[in-house]
DSSP file (Angstrom, degrees, kcal/mol; ACC not computed):
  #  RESIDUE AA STRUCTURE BP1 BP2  ACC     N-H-->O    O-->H-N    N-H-->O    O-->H-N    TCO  KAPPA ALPHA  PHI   PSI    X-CA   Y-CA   Z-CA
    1    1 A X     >        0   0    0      0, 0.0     4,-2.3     0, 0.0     5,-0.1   0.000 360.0 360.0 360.0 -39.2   11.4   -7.2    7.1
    2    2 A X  H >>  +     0   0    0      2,-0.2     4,-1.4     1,-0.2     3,-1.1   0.987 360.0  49.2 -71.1 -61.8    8.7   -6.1    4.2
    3    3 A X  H >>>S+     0   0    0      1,-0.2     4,-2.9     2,-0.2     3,-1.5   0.934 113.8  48.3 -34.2 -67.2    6.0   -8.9    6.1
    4    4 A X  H 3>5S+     0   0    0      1,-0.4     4,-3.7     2,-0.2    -1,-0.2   0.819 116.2  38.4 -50.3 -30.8    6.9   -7.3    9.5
    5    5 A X  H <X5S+     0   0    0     -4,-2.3     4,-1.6    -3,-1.1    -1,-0.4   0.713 120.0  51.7 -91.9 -13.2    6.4   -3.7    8.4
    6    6 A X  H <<5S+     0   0    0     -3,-1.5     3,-0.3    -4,-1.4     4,-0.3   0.961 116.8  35.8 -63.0 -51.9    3.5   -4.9    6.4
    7    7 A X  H  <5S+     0   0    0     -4,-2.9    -2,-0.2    -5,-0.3    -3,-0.1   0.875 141.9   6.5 -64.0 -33.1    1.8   -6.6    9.0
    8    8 A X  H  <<S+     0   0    0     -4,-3.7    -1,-0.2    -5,-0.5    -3,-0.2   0.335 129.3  48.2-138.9  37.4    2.7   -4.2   12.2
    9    9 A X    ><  +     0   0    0     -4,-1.6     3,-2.1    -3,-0.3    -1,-0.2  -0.399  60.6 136.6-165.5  34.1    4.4   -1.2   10.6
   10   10 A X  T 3   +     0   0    0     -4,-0.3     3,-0.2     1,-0.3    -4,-0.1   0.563  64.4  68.5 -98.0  12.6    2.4    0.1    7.6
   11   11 A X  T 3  S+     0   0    0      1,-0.2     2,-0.6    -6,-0.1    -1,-0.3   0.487  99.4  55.8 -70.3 -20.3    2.6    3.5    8.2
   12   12 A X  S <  S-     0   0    0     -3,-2.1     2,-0.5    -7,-0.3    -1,-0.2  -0.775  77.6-166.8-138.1 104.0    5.8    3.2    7.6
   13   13 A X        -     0   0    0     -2,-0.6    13,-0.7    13,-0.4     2,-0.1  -0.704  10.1-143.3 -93.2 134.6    6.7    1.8    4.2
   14   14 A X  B     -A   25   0A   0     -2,-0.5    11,-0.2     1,-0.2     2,-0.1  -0.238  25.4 -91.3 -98.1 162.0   10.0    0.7    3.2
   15   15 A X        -     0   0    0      9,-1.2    -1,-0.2     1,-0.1     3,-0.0  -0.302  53.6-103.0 -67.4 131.9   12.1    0.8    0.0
   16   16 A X        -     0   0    0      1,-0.1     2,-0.4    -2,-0.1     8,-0.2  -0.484  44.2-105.4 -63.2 164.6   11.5   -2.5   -2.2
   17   17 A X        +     0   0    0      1,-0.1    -1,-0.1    -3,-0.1     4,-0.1  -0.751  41.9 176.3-100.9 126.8   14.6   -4.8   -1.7
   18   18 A X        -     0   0    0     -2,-0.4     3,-0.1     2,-0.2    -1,-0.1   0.128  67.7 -63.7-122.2  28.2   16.8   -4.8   -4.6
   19   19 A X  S    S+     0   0    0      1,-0.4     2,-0.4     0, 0.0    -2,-0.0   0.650 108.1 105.7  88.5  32.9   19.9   -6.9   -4.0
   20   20 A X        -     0   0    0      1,-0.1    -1,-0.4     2,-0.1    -2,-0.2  -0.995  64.9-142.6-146.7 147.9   21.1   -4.5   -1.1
   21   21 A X  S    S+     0   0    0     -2,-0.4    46,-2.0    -3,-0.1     2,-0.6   0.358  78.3  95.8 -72.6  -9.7   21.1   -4.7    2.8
   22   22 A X  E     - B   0  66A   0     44,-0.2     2,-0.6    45,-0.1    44,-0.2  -0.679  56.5-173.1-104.6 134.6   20.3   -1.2    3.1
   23   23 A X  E     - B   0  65A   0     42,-2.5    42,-1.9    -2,-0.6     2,-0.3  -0.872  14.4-148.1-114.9 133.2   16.8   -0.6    3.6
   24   24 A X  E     - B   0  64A   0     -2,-0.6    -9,-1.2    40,-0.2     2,-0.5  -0.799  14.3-166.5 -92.6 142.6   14.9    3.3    3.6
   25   25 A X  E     -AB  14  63A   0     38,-0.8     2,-2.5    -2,-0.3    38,-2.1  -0.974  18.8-129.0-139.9 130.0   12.0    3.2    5.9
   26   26 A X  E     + B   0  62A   0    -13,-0.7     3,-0.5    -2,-0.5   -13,-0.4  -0.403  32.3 170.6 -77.3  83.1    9.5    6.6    5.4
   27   27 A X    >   +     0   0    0     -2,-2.5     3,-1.2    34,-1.3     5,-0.4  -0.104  29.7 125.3-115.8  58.4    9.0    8.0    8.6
   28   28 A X  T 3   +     0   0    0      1,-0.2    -1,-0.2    -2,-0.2    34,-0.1   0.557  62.9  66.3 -31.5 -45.4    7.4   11.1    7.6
   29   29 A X  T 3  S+     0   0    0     -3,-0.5    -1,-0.2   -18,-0.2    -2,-0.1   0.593  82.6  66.7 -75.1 -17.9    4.7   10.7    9.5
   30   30 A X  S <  S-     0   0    0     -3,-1.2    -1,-0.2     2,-0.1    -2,-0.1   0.761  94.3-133.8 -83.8 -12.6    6.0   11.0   12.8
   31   31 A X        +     0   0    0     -4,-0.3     2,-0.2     1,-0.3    -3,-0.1   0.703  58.8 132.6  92.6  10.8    6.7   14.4   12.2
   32   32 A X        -     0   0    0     -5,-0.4     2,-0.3     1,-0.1    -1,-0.3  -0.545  66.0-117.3 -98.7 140.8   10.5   14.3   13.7
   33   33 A X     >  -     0   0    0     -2,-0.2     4,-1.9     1,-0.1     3,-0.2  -0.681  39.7-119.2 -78.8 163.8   13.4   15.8   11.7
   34   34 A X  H  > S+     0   0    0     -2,-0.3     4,-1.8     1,-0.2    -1,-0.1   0.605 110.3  64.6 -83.1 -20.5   15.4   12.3   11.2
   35   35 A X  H  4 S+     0   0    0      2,-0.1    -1,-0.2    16,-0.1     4,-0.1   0.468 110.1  43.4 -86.6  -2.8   18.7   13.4   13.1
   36   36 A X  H >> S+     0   0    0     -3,-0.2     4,-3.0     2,-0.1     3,-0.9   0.751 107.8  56.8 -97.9 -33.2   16.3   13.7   16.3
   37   37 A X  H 3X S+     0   0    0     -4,-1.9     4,-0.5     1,-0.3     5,-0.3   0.951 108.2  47.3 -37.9 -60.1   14.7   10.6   15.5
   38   38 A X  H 3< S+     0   0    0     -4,-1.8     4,-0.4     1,-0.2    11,-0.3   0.572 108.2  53.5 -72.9  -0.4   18.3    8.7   15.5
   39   39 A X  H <> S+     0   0    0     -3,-0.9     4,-2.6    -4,-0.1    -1,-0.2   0.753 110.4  45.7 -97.6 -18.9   19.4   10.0   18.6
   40   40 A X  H  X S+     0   0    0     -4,-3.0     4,-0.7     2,-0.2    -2,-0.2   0.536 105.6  61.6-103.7  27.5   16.2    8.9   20.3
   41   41 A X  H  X>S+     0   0    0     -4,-0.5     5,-1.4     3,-0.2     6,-1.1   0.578 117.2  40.9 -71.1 -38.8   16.2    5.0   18.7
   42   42 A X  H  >5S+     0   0    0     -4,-0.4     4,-0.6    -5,-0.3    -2,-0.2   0.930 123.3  29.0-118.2   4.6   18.9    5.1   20.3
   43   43 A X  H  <5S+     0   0    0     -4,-2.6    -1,-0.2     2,-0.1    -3,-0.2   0.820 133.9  32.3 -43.2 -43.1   18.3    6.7   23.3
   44   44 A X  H  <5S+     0   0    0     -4,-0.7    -3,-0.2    -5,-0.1    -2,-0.1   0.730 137.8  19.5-159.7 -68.1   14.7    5.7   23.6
   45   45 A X  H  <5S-     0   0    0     -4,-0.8    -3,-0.2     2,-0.2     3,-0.1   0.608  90.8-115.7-112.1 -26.7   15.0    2.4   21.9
   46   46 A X  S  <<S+     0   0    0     -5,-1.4     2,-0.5    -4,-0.6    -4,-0.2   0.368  74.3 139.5  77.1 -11.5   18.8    0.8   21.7
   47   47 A X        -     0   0    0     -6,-1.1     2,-0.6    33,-0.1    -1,-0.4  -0.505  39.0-170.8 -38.9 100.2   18.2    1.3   18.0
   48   48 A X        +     0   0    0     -2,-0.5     2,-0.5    -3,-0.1    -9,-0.1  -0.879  24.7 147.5-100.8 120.4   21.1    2.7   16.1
   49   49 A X        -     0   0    0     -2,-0.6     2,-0.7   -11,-0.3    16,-0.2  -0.903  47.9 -93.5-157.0 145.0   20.0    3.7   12.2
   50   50 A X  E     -C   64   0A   0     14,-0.8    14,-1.6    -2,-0.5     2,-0.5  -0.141  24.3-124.8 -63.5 107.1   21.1    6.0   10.2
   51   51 A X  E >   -C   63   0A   0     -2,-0.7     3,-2.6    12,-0.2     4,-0.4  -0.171  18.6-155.6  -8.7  76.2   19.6    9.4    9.7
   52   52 A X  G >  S+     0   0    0     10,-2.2     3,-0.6    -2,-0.5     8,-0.3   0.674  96.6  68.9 -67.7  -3.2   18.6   10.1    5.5
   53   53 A X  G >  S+     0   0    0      6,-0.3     3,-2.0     1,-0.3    -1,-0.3   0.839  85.0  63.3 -91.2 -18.6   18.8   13.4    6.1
   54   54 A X  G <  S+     0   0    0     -3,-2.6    -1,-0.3     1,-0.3    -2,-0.2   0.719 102.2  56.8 -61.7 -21.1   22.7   12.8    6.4
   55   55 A X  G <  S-     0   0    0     -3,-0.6     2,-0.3    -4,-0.4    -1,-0.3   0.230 123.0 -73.9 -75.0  -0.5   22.5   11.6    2.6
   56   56 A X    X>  -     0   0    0     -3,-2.0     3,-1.2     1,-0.2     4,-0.7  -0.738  59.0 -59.6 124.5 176.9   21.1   14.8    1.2
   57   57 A X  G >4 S+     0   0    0     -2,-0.3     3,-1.0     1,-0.3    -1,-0.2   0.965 126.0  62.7 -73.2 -29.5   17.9   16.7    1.0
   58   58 A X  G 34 S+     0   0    0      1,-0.2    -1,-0.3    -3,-0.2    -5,-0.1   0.151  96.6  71.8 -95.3  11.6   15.9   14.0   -0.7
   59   59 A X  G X4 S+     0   0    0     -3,-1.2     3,-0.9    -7,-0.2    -6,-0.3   0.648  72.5 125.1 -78.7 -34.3   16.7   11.7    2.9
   60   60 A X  T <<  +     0   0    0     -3,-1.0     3,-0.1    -4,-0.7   -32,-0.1   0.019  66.3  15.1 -39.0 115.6   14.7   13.4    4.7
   61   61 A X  T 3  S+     0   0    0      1,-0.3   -34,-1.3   -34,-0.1     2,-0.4   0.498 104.2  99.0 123.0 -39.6   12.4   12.3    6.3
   62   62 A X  E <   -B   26   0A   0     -3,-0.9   -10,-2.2   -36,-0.2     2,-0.5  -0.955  55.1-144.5-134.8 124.6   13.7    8.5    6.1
   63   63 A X  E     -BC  25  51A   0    -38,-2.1     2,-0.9    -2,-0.4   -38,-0.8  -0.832  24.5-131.5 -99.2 143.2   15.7    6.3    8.5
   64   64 A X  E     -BC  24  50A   0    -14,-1.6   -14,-0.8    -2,-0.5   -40,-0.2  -0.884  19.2-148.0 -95.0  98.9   18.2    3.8    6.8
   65   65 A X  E     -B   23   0A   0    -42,-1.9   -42,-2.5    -2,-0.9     2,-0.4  -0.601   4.9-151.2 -41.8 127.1   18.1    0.0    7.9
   66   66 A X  E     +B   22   0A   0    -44,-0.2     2,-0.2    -2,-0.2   -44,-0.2  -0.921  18.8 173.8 -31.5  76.3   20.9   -2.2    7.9
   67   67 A X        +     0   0    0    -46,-2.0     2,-1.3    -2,-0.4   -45,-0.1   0.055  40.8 105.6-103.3  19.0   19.6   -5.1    7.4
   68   68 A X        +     0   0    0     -2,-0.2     2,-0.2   -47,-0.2    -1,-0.1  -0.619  66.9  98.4-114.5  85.6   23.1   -7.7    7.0
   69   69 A X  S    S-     0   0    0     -2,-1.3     2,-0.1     1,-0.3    -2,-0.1  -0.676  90.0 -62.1-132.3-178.8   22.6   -9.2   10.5
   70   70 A X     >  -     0   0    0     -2,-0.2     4,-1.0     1,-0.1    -1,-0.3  -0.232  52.9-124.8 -61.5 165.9   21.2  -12.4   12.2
   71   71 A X  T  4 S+     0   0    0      2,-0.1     4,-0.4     1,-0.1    -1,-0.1   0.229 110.6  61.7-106.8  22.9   17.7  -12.2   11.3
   72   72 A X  T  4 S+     0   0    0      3,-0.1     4,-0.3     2,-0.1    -1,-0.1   0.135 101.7  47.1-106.4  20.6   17.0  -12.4   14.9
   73   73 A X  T  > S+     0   0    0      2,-0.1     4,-4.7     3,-0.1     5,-0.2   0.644 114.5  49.6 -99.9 -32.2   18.8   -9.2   15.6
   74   74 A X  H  X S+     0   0    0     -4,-1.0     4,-3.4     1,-0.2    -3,-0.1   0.937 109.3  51.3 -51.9 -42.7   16.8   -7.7   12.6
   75   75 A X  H >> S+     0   0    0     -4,-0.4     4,-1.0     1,-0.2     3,-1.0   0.967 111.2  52.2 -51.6 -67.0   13.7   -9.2   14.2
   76   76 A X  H 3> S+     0   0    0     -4,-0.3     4,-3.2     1,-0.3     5,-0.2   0.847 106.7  52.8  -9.2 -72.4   14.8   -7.4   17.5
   77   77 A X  H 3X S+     0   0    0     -4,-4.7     4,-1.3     1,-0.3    -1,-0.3   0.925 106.6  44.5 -51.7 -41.4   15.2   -4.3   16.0
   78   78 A X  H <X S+     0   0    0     -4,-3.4     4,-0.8    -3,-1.0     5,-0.3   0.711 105.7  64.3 -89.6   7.0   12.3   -3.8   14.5
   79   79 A X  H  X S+     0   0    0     -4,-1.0     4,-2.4     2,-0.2     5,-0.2   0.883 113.1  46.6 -67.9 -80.4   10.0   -5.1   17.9
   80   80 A X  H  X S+     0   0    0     -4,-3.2     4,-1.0     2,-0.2    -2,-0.2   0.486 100.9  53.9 -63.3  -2.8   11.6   -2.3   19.1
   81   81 A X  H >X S+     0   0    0     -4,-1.3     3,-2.8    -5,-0.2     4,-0.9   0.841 112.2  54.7 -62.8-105.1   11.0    0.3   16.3
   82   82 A X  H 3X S+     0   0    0     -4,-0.8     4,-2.9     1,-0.3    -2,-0.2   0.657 110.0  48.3  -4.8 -70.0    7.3   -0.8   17.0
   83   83 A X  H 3X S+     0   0    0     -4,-2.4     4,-0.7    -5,-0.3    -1,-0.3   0.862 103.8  51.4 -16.0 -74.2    7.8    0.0   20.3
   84   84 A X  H XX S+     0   0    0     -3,-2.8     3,-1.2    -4,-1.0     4,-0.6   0.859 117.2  44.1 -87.5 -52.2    9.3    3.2   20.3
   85   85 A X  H >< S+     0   0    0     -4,-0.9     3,-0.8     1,-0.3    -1,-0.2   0.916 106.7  56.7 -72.2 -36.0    6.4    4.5   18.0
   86   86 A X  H 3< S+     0   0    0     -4,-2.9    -1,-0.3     1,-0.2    -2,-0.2   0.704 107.4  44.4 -56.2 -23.4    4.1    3.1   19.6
   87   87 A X  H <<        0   0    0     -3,-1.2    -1,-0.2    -4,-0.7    -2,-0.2   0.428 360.0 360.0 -85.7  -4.8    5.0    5.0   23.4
   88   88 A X    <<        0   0    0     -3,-0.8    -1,-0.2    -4,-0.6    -2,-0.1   0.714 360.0 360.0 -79.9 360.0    5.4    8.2   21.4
């Protein structure tokens, strides 16, 4: 995941990986509060991820990976993140 988002996602930089499946990804920049964001990954995209803002004020702001999958569902997912940002 850190290569993909380096390589085709670096606008949106993710939480280092620290022994955890859950990943924060900073998507500040698109300018979406982050409970409209998840309902149009997965409207939009087939993307389900969790909202940060549902964690507190300090979420905001931030969508939350799962990342304890295939790593070709992971792959998946994030083609289609890329996607989804890109059409916006």
């Amino acid at each position: 995941m850190q290569e993909f988002c380096r390589e085709h996602l670096p606008e949106f930089p993710i939480t280092a990986l620290e022994g955890t499946y859950l990943v924060w990804m900073d998507c500040h920049r698109l300018g979406i509060h982050s409970q409209e964001l998840e309902q149009r990954l997965v409207n939009e995209a087939g993307l389900w991820l969790n909202a940060g803002a549902m964690y507190g004020t300090e979420g905001k702001g931030f969508m939350r990976w799962n990342i304890a999958c295939p790593r070709t569902t992971l792959a998946e997912g994030l083609k289609r993140f890329a996607g989804f940002v890109r059409n916006l």
